[in-house]
Every structure is written in structure tokens, then in C-alpha cells.
C-alpha positions in Angstrom: 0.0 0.0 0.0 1.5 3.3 -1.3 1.6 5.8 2.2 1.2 9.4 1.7 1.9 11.2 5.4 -0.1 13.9 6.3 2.7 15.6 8.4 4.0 16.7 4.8 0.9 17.0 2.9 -1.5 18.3 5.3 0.2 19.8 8.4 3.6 20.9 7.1 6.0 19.4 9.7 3.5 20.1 12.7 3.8 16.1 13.3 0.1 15.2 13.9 0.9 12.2 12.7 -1.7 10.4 9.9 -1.1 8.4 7.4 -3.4 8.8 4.0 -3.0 6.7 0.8 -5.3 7.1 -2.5 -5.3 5.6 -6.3 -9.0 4.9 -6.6 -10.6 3.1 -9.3 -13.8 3.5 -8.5 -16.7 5.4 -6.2 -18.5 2.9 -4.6 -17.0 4.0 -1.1 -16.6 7.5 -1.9 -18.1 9.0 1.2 -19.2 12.8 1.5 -16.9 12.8 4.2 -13.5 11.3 5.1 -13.3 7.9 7.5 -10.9 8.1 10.4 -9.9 4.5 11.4 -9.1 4.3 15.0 -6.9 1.4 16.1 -7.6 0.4 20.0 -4.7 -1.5 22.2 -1.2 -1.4 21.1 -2.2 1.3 18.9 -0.2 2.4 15.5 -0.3 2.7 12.2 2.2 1.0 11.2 5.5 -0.5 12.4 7.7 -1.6 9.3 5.9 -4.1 7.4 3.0 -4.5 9.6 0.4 -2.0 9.3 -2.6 -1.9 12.1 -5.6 -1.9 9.6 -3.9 -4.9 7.0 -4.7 -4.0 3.8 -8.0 -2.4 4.7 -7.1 1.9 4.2 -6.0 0.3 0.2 -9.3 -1.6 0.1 -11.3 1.4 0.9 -9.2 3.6 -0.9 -9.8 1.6 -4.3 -13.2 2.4 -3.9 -13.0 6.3 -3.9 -12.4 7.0 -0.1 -10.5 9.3 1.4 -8.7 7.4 4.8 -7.0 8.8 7.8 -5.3 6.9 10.1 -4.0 9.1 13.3 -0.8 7.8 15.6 -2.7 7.4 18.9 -1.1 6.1 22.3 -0.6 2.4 21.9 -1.6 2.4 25.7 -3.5 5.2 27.6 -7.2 6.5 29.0 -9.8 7.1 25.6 -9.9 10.4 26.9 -6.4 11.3 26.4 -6.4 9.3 23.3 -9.5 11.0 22.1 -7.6 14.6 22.6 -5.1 13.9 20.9 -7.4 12.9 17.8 -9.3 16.0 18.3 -6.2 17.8 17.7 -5.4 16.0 14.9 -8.7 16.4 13.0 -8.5 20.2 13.6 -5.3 20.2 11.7 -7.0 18.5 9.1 -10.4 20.7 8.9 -8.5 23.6 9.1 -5.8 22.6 6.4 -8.1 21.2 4.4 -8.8 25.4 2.8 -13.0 24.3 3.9 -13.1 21.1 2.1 -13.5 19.1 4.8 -15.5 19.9 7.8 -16.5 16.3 9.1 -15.5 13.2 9.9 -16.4 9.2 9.6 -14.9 7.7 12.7 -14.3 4.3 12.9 -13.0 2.7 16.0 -11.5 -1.0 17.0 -12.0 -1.9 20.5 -10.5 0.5 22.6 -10.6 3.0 19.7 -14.6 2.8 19.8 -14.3 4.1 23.3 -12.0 6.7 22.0 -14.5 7.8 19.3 -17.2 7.9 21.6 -15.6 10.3 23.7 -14.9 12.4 20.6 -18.2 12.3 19.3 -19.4 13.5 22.7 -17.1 16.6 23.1 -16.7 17.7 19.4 -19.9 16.5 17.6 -19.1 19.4 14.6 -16.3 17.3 14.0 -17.8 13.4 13.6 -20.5 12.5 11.0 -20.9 9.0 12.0 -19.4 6.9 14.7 -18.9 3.2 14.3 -17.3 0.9 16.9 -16.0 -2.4 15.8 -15.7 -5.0 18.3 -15.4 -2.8 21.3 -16.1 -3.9 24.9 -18.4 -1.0 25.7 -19.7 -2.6 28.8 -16.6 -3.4 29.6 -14.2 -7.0 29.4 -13.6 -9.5 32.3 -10.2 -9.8 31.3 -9.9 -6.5 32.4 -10.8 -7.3 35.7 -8.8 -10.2 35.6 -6.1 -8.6 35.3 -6.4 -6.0 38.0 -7.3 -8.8 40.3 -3.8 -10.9 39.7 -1.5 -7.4 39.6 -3.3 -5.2 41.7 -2.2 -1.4 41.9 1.1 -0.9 44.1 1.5 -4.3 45.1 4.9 -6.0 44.0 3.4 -7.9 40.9 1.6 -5.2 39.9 4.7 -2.9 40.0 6.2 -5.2 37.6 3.0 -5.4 35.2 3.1 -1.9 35.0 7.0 -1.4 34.3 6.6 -4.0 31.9 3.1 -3.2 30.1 4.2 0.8 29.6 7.7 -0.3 28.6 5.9 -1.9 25.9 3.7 0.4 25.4 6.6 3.0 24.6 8.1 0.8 22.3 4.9 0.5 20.3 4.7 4.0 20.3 8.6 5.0 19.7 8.2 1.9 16.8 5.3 3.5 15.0 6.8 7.3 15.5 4.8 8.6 18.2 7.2 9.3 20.1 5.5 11.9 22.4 3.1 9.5 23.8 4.0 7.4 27.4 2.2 4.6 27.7 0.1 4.6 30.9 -1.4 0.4 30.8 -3.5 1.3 34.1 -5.6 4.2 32.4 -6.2 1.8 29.7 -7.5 -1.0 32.1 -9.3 1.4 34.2 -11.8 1.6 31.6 -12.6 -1.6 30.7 -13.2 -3.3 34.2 -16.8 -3.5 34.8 -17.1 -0.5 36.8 -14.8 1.8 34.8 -16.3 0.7 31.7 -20.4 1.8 33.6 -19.0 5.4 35.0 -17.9 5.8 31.2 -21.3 5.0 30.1 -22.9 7.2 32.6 -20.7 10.1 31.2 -21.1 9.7 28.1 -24.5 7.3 27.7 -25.4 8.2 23.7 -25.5 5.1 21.4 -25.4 2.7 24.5 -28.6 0.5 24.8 -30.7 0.8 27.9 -31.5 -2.8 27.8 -28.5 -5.8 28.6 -28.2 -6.9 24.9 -30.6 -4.3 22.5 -29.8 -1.8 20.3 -28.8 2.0 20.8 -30.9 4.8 18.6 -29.4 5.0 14.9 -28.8 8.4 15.1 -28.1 11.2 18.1 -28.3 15.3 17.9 -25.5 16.2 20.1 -25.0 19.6 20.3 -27.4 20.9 17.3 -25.2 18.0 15.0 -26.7 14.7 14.1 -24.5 11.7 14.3 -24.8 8.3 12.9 -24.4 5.0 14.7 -22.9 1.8 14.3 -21.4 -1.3 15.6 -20.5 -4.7 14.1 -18.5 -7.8 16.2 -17.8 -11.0 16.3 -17.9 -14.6 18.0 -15.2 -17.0 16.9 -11.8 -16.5 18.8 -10.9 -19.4 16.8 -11.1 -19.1 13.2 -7.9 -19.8 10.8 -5.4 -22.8 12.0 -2.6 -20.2 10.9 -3.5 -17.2 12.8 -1.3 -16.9 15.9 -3.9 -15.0 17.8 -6.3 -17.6 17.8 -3.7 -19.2 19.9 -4.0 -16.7 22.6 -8.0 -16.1 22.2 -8.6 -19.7 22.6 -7.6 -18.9 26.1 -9.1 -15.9 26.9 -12.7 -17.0 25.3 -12.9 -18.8 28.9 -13.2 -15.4 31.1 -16.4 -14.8 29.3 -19.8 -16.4 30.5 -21.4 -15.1 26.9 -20.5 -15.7 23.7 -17.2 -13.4 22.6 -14.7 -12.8 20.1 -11.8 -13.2 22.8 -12.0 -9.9 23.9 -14.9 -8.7 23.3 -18.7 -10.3 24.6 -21.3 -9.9 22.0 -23.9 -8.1 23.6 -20.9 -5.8 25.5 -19.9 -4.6 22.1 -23.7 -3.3 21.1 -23.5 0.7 20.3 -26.4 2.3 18.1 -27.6 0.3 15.4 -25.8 -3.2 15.3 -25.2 -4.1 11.7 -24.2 -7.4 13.2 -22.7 -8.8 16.5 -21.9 -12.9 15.4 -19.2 -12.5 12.8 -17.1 -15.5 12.3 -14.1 -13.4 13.3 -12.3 -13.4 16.5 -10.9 -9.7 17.8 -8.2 -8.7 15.4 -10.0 -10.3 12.4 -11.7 -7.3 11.7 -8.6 -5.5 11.3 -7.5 -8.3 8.6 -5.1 -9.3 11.0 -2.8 -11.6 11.5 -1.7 -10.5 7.7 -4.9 -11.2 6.5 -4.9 -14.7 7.7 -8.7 -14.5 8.6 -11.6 -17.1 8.3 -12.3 -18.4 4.4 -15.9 -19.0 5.6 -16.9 -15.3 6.5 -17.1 -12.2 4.8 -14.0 -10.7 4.2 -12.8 -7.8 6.5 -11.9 -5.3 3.8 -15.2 -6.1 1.9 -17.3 -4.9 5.2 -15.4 -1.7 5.7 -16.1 -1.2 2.0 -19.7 -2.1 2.2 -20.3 -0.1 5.5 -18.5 3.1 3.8 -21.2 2.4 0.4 -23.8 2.7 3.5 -22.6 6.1 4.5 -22.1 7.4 0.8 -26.0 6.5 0.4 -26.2 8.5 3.6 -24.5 11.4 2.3 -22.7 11.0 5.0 
């Protein structure tokens, strides 16, 4: 995939770092407005070969869209990670000489959260939100987690030495190198509790009921904003993939049915295109290398559908 950066086409060696890449054959996911794909954990947008969103910017690209991907914290709060986005659209809308006023945010797991907390405090900026596999209600692994290294004790010292040393790496690998990784403000948000204060502060999209449906569309602030979610089921879907490995492991915190990471009715925000994919918690992000279930709809075919939805939406 041919890269384009936007630090020298769009904010002239400011470093708000996204990446953009075009060479479209045809308009079939030429949205009114650009999509914004927001990675969650271990976010980048790429780190030498291996780019976050596999394949998935070209697919939609081929199609006529125009596709932002923004260097985000690999590990830190959605609200940090959601101003530093903010600032990076700005750059965009206000480089952009008017062209471009809105966004299409689309966010994977902890980048749902993120979007959420954008669409909630800058609603001029976000045309539709749609959340991909995201833990809105939070995941027990989260909990987990906390539970085996809690905060301050010894093996929780060393978790968090270790996790945010990661974390920086990550971030110093996919150059965001301003970022410190902080692995307890990410987990704070996804244990049960953190993940209901979150949806008490910011409760558009999320469904009153345990497993429904949110509205399809929320005014926020005189702006209307489309929503979506889609998720899936099968933490074990290619022999190949190396995550399945690790999901086939994690499936077991769960009491409902899950990608891995992710329960199905937990990931439920506005309208749910679908919530039983055949796709475990990085599939939808083509990953590992596109080594993703022969029996399901292919990952860049539903980000290319979904952004022929919003065209017909104008959106």
C-alpha cells in the first residue's frame, strides 16, 4: 500500500501524525466525508511491514475514499487518546482550505471508546461513529487482570513497568514518540465498573437494555451523528492465525459468547449491523496479515460495504 503522510501533505511538519494513501478506481466507497480509522490497544499505524488496519485503508481507498489513520497512544485513558485525535482532525479541517468539515470515525475496540468520547465533546467534527468490536460494557479480562497485579503491590509494580515499557516501544516503533504509555488508564476503563462510569458520562449510542440496540442516530449539540457497531464470535477461526492461539484462552473469562476480547452483547453501540461474525478480535482488522476465516465475509469487503452505507447517507 502506497503511504502518503499527512505531516507533509497536510500539516507541514506540525507532526500530527496520519497516514493517507489514494489511487482509486472506482466510487463505490466515496463517502461525502473522510473515514478516520481508529486502532484500540497497542495502537499504530504502522510498524515496518505490519500495518494496524492490514490491507484495509487500500481496500477502501480503491473504492474512492479518502482514509485517515492518526498515531494514537498504543496504551492510555480514551480520553487522552481522544484529545489527541481532536487535535489532529482540527489540523486537518482547518488545512483542508474548507473542504472538509466532518469526519467518519471508525474505532476498534478500545478505539470505539475513544471515538465515543470524541463524538461526545466535538460532535461538529464526527459525521458517524462506528465501533468495531469494542467492549463498551466493559471486558472480564480487564478485571482479571487487576485482580492478579493489583495497583502498588509487588506484581503489579512489575506489570506496569513492563506493560508501559511496551507500550513506549509501540509508540517509539510506529513514530509517536510523544506518547508514554500509561497500561493502568487503559484498564481502568474496561473493568466492569470503569467501563459503567464511562457509560454514565457519556450514555449516547449505548442501549438501555442488557443486549438491545442504541438509537441510529443522536443530535448532540445541534449536530446529528450516525451510529454503528458490528463484532464477532469465533476467537478461533484460521489454523494459521497466531492470535487464535491466545483467544482460545481468553474465550474462557467470558460467560457469553465473545470474540476473545470482546462479549457480543458488551460490544452493542447504536444500530448493530451485526454482533456474530465468524471473526475473532483482530480479524476485523485483517489481521494476523490477513490470515482471517475463508468462511466469513471478508474484512476489507465490510469496511467497503459499510463506507457504500454512509455514501447513500451522504454521510
Amino acid at each position: 500500500m502506497k503511504k502518503l503522510f499527512a505531516v507533509s501533505l497536510l500539516t507541514l511538519g506540525l507532526g500530527l501524525g496520519f497516514s493517507q494513501a489514494s489511487q482509486a478506481a472506482t466510487t463505490e466507497a466515496q463517502t461525502k466525508n473522510p473515514i478516520v480509522l481508529v486502532p484500540g490497544i497497542f495502537a499504530f499505524d504502522s510498524i515496518a511491514a505490519i500495518d494496524y488496519w492490514y490491507k484495509i485503508p487500500a481496500a477502501l481507498q480503491s473504492q474512492g475514499a479518502t482514509v485517515y489513520v492518526p498515531k494514537i497512544n498504543a496504551f492510555d485513558s480514551s480520553v487522552k487518546r481522544g484529545e489527541a485525535l481532536i487535535a489532529q482532525l482540527d489540523n486537518i479541517r482547518a488545512t483542508s482550505a474548507g473542504k472538509i468539515t466532518k469526519f467518519n470515525l471508525m474505532g476498534h475496540s478500545q478505539g470505539g471508546i475513544t471515538v465515543r468520547y470524541v463524538m461526545n465533546t466535538r460532535p461538529d467534527l464526527v459525521a458517524s461513529v462506528t465501533t468495531m468490536n469494542t467492549p463498551h460494557k466493559g471486558s472480564p479480562l480487564a478485571d482479571l487482570a487487576t485482580g492478579v497485579a493489583p495497583p502498588g503491590s509487588l506484581q503489579g509494580v512489575a506489570f506496569d513497568v513492563f506493560a508501559n515499557a511496551v507500550g513506549n516501544l509501540v509508540n517509539l516503533m510506529s513514530n509517536n514518540k510523544k506518547s508514554q504509555a500509561d497500561i493502568r488508564a487503559m484498564l481502568a476503563e474496561f473493568t466492569v465498573p470503569g467501563a459503567a462510569a464511562n457509560n454514565k458520562t457519556y450514555p449516547i449510542g449505548i442501549p438501555t437494555t442488557a443486549c438491545g440496540a442504541g438509537p441510529a442516530t443522536a443530535s448532540i449539540g445541534g449536530n446529528s451523528v450516525r451510529l454503528y457497531s458490528w463484532s464477532g464470535t469465533a476467537p478461533l477461526t484460521h489454523v494459521l492465525d497466531a492470535s487464535d492461539v491466545l483467544f482460545g484462552i481468553t474465550r474462557f473469562a467470558f460467560s457469553e459468547a465473545n470474540d476473545g476480547v470482546t462479549g457480543k452483547c458488551s460490544s452493542h453501540f447504536g444500530t448493530v449491523l451485526k454482533d456474530n461474525y465468524f471473526m475473532n478480535h483482530l480479524d476485523v482488522t485483517n489481521q494476523i496479515f490477513g490470515l482471517v476465516s475463508l468462511f466469513e465475509t471478508n474484512p476489507k469487503t465490510l469496511f467497503q460495504s459499510h463506507a457504500s452505507r454512509l455514501k447513500g447517507l451522504s454521510l
